[in-house]
ROSE-4610 file (N, C-alpha, C; in Angstrom, 1 decimal, always signed):
// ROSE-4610
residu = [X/X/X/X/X/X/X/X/X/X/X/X/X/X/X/X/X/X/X/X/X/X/X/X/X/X/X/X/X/X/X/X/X/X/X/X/X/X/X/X/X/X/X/X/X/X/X/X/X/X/X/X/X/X/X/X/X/X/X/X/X/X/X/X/X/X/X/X/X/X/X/X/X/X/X/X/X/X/X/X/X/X/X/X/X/X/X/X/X/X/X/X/X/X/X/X/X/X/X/X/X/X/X/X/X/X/X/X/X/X/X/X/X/X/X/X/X/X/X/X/X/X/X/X/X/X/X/X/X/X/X/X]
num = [1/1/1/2/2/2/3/3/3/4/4/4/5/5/5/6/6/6/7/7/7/8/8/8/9/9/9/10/10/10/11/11/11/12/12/12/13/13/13/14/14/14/15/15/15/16/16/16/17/17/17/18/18/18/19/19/19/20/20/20/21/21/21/22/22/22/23/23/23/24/24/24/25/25/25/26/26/26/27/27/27/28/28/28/29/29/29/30/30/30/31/31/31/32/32/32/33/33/33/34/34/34/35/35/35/36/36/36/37/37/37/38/38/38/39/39/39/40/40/40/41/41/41/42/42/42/43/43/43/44/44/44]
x = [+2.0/+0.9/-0.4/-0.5/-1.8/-2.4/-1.8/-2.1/-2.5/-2.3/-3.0/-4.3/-4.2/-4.9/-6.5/-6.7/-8.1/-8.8/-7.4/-8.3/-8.5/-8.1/-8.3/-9.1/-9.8/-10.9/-10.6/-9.2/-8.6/-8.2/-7.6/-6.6/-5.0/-4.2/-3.1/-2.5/-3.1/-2.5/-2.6/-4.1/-4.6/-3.7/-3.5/-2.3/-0.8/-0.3/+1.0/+0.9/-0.3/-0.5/+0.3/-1.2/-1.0/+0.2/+1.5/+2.5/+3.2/+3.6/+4.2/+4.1/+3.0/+2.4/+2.9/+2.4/+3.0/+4.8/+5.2/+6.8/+7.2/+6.4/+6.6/+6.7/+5.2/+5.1/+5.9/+6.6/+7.3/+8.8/+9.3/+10.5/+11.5/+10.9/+11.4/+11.5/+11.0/+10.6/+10.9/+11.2/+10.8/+9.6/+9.2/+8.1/+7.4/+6.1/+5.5/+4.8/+4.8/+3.7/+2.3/+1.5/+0.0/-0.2/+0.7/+0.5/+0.6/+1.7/+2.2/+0.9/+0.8/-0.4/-1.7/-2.1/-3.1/-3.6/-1.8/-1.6/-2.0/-1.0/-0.8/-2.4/-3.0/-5.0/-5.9/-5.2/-5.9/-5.4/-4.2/-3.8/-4.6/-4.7/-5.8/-7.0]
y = [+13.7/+13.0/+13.5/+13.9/+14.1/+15.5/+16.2/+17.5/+17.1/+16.4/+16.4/+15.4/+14.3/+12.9/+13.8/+15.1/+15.4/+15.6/+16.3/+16.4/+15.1/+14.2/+12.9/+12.1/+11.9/+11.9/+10.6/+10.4/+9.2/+9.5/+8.6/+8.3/+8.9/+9.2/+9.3/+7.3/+6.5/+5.2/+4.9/+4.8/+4.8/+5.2/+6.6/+7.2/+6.5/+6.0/+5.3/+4.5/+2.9/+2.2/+1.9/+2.9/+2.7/+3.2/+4.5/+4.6/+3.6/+2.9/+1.5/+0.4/+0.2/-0.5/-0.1/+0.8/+1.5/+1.1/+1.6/+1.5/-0.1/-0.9/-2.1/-3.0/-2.1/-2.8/-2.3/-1.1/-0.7/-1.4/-2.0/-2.3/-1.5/-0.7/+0.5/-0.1/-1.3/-1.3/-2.8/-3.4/-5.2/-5.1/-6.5/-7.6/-8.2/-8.2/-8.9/-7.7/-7.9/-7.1/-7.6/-6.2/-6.7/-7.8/-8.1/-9.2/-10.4/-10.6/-11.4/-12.0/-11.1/-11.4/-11.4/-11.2/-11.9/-13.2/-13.4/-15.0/-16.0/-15.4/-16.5/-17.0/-15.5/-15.8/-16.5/-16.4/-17.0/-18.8/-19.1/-20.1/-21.3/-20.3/-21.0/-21.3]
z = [+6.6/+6.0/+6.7/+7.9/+8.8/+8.4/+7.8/+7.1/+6.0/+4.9/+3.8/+3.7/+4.4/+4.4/+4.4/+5.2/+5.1/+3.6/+3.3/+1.5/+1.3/+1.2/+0.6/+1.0/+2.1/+3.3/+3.5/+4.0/+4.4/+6.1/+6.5/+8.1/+7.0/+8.2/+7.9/+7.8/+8.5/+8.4/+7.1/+6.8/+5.4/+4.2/+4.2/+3.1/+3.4/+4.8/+4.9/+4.6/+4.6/+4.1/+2.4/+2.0/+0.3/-0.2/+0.3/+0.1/-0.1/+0.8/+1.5/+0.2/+0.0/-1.2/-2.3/-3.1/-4.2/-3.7/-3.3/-2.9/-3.6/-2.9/-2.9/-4.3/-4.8/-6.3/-7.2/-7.0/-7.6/-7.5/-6.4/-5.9/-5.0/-4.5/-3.6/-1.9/-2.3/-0.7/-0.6/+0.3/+0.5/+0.8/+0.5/+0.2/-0.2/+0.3/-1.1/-2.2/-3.3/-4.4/-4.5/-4.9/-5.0/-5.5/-6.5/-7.6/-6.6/-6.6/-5.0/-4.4/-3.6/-2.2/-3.0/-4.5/-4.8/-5.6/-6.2/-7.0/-5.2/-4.2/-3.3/-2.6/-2.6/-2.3/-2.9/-4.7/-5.6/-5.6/-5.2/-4.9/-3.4/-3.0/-1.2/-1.7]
C-alpha cells in the first residue's frame, strides 16, 4: 500500500482505513457498516 498511496495523495493508513471500510460494507469483514455508524449518530 505505501507504494501506491502517493498517487492517491493519501497516508498508507488512510488507503487501509477506507479498504477495511469498503470490506465492511460489503460484508467481507466484521462490524459495523457506514450505514450502521451513521443511523446510530443520527440516533444521539
Amino acid at each position: 500500500m505505501g507504494s501506491i498511496t502517493g498517487k492517491f495523495g493519501c497516508t498508507p493508513e488512510t488507503l487501509r482505513s477506507s479498504v477495511h471500510e469498503a470490506e465492511r460494507d460489503r460484508g467481507l469483514r466484521d462490524g459495523q457498516t457506514t450505514e450502521e455508524r451513521e443511523r446510530a449518530k443520527a440516533l444521539e
